[in-house]
Rosetta silent file (secondary structure, phi, psi, omega in degrees, C-alpha in Angstrom):
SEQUENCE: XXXXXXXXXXXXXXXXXXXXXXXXXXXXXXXXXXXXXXXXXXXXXXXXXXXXXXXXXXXXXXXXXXXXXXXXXXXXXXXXXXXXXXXXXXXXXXXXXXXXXXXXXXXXXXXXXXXXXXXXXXXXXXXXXXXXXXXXXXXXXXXXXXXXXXXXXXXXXXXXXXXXXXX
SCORE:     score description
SCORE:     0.000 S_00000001
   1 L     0.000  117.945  169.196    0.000    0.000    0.000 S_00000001
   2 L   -80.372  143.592  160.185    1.395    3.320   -0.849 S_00000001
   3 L    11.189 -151.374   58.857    1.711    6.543    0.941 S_00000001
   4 L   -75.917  121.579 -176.680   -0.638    9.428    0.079 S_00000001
   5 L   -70.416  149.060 -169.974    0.876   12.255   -1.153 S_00000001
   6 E  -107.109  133.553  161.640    0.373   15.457    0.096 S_00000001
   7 L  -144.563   90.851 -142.702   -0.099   18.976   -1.339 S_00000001
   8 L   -96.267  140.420  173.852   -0.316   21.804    1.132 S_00000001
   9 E  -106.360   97.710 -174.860   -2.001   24.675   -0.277 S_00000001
  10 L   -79.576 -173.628 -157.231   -1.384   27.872    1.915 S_00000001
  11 H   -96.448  -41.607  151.914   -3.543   31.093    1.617 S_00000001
  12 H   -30.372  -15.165 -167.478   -0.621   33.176   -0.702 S_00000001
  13 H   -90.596  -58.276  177.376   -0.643   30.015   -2.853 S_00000001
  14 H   -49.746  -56.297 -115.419   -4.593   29.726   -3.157 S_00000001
  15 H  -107.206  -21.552  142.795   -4.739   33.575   -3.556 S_00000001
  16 H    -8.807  -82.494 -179.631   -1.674   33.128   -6.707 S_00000001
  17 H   -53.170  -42.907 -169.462   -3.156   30.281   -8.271 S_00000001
  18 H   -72.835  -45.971  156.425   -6.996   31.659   -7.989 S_00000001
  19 H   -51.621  -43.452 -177.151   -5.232   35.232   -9.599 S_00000001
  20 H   -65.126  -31.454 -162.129   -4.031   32.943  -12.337 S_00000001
  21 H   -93.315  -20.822 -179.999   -6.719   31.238  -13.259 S_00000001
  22 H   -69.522  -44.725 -176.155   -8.799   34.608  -13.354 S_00000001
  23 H   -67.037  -24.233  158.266   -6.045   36.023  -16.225 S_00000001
  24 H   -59.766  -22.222 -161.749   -6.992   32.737  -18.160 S_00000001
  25 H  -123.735    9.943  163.431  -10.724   33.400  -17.921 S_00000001
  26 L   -51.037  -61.878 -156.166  -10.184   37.240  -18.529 S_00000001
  27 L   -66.048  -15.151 -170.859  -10.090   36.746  -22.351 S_00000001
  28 L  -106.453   34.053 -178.977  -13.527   35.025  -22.235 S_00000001
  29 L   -99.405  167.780   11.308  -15.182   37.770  -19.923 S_00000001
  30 L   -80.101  137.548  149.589  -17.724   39.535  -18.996 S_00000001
  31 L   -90.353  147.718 -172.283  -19.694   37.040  -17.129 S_00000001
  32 L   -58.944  -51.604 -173.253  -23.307   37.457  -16.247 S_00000001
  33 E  -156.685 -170.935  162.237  -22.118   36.196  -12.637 S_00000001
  34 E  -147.246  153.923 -148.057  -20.280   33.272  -10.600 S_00000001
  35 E  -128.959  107.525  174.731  -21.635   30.645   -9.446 S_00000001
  36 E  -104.144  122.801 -174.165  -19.096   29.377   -6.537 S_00000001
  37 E   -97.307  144.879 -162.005  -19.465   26.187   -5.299 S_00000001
  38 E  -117.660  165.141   25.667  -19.461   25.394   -1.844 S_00000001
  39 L  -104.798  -25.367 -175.089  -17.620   25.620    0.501 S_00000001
  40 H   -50.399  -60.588 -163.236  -14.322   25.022   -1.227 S_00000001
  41 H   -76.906    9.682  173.012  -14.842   27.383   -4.442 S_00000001
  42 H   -64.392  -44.148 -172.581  -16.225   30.665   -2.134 S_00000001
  43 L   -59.136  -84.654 -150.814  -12.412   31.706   -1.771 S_00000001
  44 H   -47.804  -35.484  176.348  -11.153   31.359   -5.025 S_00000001
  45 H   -81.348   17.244 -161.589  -14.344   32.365   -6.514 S_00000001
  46 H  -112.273  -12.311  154.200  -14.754   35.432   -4.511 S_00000001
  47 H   -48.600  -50.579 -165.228  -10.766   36.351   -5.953 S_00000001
  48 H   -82.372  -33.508 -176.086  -11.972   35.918   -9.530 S_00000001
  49 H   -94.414   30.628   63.203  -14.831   37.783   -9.648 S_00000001
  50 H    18.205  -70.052  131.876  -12.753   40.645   -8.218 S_00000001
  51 H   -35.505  -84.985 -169.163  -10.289   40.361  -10.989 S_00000001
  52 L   -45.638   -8.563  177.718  -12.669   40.189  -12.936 S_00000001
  53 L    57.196   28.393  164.615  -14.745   43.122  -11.743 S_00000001
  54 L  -117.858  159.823 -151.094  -18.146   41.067  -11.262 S_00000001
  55 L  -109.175  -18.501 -136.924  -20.529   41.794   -8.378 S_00000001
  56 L  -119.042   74.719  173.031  -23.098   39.534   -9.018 S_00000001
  57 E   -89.132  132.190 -160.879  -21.913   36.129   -7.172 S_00000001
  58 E  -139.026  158.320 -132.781  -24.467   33.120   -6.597 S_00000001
  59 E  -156.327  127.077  136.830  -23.724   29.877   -4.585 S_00000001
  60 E  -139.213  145.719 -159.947  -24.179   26.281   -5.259 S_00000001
  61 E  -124.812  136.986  111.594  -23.717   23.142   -2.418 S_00000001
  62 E   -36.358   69.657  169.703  -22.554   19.825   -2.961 S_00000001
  63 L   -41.249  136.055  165.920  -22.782   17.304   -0.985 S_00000001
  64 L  -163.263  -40.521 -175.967  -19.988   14.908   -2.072 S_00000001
  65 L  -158.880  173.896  166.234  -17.656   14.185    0.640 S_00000001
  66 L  -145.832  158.612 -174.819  -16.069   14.857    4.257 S_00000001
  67 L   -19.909  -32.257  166.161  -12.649   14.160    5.498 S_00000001
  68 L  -115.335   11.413 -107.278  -13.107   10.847    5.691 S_00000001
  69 L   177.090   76.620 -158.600  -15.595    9.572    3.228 S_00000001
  70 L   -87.127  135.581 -178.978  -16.585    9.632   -0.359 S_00000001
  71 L  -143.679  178.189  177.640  -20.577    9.249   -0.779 S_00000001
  72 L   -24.329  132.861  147.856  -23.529    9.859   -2.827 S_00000001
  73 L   -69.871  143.612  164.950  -24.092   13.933   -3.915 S_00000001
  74 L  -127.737  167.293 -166.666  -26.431   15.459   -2.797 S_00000001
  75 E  -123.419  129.389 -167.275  -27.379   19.132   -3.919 S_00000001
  76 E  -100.242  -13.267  177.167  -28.221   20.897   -0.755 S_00000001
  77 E  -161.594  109.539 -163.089  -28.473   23.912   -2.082 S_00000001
  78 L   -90.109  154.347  175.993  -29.110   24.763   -5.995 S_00000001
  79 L   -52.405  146.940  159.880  -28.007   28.120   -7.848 S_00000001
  80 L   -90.242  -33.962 -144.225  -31.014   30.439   -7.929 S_00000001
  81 L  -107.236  -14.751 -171.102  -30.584   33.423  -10.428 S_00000001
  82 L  -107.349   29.687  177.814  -28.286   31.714  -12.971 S_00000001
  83 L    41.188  -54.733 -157.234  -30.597   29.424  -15.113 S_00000001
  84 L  -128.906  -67.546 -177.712  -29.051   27.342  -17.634 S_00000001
  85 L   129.370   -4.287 -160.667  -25.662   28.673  -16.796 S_00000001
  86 L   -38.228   27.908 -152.594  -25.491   30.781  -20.309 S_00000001
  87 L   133.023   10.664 -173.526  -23.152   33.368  -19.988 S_00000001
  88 E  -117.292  150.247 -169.818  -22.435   32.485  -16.489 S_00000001
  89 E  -101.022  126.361  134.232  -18.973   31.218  -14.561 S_00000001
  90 E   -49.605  120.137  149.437  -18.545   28.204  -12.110 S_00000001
  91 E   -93.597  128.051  177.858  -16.070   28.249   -9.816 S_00000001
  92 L  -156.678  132.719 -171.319  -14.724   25.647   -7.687 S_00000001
  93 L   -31.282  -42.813  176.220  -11.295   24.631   -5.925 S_00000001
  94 E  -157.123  136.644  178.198  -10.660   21.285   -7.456 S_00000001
  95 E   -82.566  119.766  173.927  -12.006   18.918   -9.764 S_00000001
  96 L   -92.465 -102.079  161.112  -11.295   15.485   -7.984 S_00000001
  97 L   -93.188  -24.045  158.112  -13.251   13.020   -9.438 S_00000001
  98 L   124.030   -6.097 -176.688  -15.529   14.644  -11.347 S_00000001
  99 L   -89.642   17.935  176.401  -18.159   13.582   -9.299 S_00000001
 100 L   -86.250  -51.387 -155.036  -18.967   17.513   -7.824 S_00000001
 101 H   -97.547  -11.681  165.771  -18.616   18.879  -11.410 S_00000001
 102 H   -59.780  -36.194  179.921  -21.017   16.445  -12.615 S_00000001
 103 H   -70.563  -59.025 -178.086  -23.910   17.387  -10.796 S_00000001
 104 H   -60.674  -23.528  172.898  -23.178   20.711  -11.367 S_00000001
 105 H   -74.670  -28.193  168.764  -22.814   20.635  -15.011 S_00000001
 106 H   -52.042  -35.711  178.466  -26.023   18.819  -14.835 S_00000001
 107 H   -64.758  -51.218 -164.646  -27.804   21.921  -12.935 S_00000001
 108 L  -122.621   94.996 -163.437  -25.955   24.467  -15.267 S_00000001
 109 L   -69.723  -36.846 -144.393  -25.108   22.807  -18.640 S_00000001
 110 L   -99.880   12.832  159.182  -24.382   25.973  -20.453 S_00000001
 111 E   -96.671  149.286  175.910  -21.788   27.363  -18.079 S_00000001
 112 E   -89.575  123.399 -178.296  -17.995   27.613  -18.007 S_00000001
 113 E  -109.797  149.257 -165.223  -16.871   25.771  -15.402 S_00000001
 114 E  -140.906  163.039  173.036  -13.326   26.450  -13.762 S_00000001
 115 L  -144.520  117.798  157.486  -11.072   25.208  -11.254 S_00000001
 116 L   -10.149  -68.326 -160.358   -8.035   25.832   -9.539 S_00000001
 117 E  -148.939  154.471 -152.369   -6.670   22.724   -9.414 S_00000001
 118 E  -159.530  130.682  141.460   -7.712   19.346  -11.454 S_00000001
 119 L   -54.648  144.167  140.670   -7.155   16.088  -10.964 S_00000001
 120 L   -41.528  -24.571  163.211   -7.021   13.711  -14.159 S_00000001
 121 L   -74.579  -35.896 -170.610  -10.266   12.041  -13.196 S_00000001
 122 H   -92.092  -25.324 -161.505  -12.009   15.361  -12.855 S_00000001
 123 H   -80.186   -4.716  175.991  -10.231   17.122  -15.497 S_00000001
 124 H   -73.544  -19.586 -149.856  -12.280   16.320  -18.463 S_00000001
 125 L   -69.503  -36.239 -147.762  -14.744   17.748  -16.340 S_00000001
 126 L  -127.811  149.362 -172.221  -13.822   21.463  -16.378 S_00000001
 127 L   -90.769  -31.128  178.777  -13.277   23.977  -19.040 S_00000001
 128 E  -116.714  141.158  167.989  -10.747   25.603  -17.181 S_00000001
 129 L  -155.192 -178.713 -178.909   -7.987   24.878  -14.204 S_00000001
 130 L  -110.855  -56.952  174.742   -4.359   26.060  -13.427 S_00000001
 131 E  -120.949  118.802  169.340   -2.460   23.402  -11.867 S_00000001
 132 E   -78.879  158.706 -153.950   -2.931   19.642  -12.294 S_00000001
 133 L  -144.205  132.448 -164.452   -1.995   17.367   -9.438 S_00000001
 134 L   -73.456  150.915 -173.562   -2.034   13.146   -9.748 S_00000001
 135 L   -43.179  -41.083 -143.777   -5.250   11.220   -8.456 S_00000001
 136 L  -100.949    9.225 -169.762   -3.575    9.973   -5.767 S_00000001
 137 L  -100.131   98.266  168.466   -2.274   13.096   -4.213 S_00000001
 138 E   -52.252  105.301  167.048   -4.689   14.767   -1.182 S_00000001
 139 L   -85.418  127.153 -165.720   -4.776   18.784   -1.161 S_00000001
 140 L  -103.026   81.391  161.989   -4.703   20.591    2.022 S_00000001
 141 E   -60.334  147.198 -147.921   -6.355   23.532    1.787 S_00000001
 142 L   -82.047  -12.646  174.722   -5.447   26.168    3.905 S_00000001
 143 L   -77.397   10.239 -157.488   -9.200   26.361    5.506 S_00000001
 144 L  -135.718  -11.320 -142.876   -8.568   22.354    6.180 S_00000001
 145 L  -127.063  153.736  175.239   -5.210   23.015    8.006 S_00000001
 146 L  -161.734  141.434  162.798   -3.600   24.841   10.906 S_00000001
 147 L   -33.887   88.433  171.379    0.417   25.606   11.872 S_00000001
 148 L  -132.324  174.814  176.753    1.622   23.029   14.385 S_00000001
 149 L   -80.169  136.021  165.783    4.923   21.501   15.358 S_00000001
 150 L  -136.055  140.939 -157.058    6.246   18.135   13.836 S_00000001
 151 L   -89.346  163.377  173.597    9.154   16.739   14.916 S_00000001
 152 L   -36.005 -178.746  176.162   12.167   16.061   12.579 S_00000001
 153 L   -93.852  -39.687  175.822   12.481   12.696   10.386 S_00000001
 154 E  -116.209  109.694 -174.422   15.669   11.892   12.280 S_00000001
 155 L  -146.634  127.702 -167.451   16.492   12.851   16.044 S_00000001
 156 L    83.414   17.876 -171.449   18.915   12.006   18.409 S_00000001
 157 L    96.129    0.134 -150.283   20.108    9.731   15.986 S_00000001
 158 L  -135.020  147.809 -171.511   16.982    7.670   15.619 S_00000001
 159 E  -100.474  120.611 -173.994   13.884    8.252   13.083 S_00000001
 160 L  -105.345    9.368  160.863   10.932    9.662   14.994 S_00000001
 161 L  -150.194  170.774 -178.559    8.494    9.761   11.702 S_00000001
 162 L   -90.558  172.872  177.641    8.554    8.099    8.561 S_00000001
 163 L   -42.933  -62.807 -150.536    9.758    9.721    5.342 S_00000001
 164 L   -80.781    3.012  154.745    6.628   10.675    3.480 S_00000001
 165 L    76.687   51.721  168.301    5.763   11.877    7.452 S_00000001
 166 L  -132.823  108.829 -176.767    2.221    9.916    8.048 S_00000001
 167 L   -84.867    0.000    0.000    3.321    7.631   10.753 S_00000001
């Protein structure tokens, strides 16, 4: 059994990446609105439409998973104001498996949907993303995460965690 790889995303990284992905979705703007899905895509989408100079921000929830635990979606809460999706932007932190952007493309067919960060399973999924990251690799968002101490790999001569540091 292997490892899981790790990819900590800190709030300078997120606010980087989430600027980047807005200068990619500059050339196809104005958008009617964004439609951020939550809770993950409120940051990034509340960067981009910023860049982007739009005011008009709208919310859809996703049921899909929790820390430990992938399960049915459920939609807990559907966009109201943005119909179709015509002329309107998705936002969302990461395309995983695709099963998040599925629902949502069902709800909004006609929207451009974007992402931060994209998995290969998820990535067919999305019109847009910045950085792709392998299936097997968990991202630690900085809203997931908090500053603590961890001791060295080696101390006193003796290894007090394992390499990839998940004892």
């Amino acid at each position: 059994m292997t490892s899981p790889k790790y990819f900590m995303v800190g709030w300078e990284q997120l606010h980087r990446d989430s600027k980047a992905l807005a200068w990619r979705l500059a050339a196809l703007a104005p958008f009617r609105g964004i439609v951020a899905v939550t809770r993950g895509g409120m940051i990034p989408a509340a960067i981009i439409a910023r860049e982007l100079d739009c005011r008009l921000v709208e919310t859809v929830s996703v049921v899909t998973y929790d820390e430990e635990a992938i399960g049915h979606p459920v939609v807990t809460k559907p966009p109201q104001a943005a119909g179709t999706g015509r002329g309107w932007l998705v936002v969302d932190d990461l395309a995983d498996t695709g099963t998040t952007a599925k629902v949502v493309r069902a709800l909004l067919p006609e929207a451009h949907f974007a992402t931060v960060y994209a998995k290969p399973q998820g990535r067919g999924l999305v019109d847009s993303f910045v950085t792709e990251v392998s299936q097997d690799t968990w991202i630690l968002f900085p809203w997931d995460t908090e500053a603590q101490f961890i001791p060295p790999i080696i101390k006193n001569g003796e290894r007090v965690q394992s390499v990839t540091g998940a004892d």
